[in-house]
C-alpha positions in Angstrom: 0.0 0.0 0.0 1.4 3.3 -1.0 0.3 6.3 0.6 1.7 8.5 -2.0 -1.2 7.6 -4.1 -3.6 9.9 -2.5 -2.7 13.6 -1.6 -5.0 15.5 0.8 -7.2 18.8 -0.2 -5.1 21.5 -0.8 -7.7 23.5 1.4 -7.0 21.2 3.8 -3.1 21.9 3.3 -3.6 25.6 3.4 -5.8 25.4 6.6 -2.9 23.3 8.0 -0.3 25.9 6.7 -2.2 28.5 8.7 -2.7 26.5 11.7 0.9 25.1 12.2 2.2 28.7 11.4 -0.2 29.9 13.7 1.1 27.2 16.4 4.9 28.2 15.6 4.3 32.1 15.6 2.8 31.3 19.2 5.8 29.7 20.5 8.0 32.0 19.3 6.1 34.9 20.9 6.1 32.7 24.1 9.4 31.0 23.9 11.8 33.7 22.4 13.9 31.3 21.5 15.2 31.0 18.5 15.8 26.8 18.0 12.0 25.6 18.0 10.7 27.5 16.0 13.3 26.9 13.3 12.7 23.1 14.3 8.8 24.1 14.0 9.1 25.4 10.5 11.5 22.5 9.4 8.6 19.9 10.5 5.7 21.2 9.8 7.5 22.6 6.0 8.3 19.1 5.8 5.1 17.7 6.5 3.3 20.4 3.8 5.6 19.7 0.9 5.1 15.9 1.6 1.3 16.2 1.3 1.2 18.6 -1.4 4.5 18.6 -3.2 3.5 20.8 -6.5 1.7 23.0 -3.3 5.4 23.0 -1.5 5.7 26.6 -2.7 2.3 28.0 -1.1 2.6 25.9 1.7 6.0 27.4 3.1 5.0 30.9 1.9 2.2 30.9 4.4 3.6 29.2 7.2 6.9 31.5 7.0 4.8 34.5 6.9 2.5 33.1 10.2 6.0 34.4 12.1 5.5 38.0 11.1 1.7 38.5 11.6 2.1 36.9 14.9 4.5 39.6 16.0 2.7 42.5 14.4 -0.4 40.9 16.6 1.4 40.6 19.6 2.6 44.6 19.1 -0.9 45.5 18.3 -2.5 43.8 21.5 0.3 45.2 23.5 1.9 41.8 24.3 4.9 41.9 26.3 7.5 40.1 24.4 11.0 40.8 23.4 11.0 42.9 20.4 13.4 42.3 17.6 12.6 44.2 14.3 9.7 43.3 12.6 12.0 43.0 8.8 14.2 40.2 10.4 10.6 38.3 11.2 10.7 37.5 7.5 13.7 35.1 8.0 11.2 32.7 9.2 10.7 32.1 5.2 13.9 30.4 4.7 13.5 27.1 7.1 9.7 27.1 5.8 11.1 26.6 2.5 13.3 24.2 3.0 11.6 22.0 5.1 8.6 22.0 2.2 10.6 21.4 -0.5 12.5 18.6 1.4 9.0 17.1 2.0 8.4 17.2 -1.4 11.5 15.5 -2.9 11.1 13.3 -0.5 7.8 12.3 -1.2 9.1 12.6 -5.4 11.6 9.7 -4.6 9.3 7.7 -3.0 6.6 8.0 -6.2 9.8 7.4 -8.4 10.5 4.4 -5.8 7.1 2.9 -6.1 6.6 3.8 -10.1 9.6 1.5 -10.8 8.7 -1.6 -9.0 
């Protein structure tokens, strides 16, 4: 059984996007670390671009950018959290994108896997 073979909704994906980013932006407010989110964004990335790997590109756009609009919320409800400036928020993109498109080749190799067998 291959579970390749069906890919979930991509609303469903894009509801997950939000929802993980949502989760990640949370712990980064919370935490202020700067480790697990990365390790956030690496996972869940991963997760995305497995499920949806031509969607690997959307996916990570909208989970990177969860990091930003939690900040600019947590300024706008007066949150107190350490501040860093809102332009280096946007770093957040580059472990989002790599952990999709690692989903996705991964989940390419094992269609190519199960296509030659």
């Amino acid at each position: 059984m291959n579970p390749f073979k069906t890919r979930p909704d991509e609303t469903l994906c894009y509801a997950l996007a939000i929802l993980f980013g949502g989760l990640t932006g949370y712990v980064e407010i919370r935490s202020g670390a700067l480790l697990l989110p990365v390790m956030l964004l690496l996972v869940f990335g991963g997760l995305l671009g497995l499920a949806q790997p031509r969607r690997a590109g959307e996916n990570a756009l909208l989970l990177g950018l969860c990091i930003p609009v939690a900040h600019l919320l947590a300024a706008l409800v007066d949150y107190p959290y350490e501040v860093i400036s809102f332009h280096s928020t946007f770093v957040a993109l580059i472990p989002a994108f790599i952990g999709a498109y690692t989903g996705a080749f991964i989940g390419w190799l094992a269609e190519r896997r199960e296509e030659e067998r």
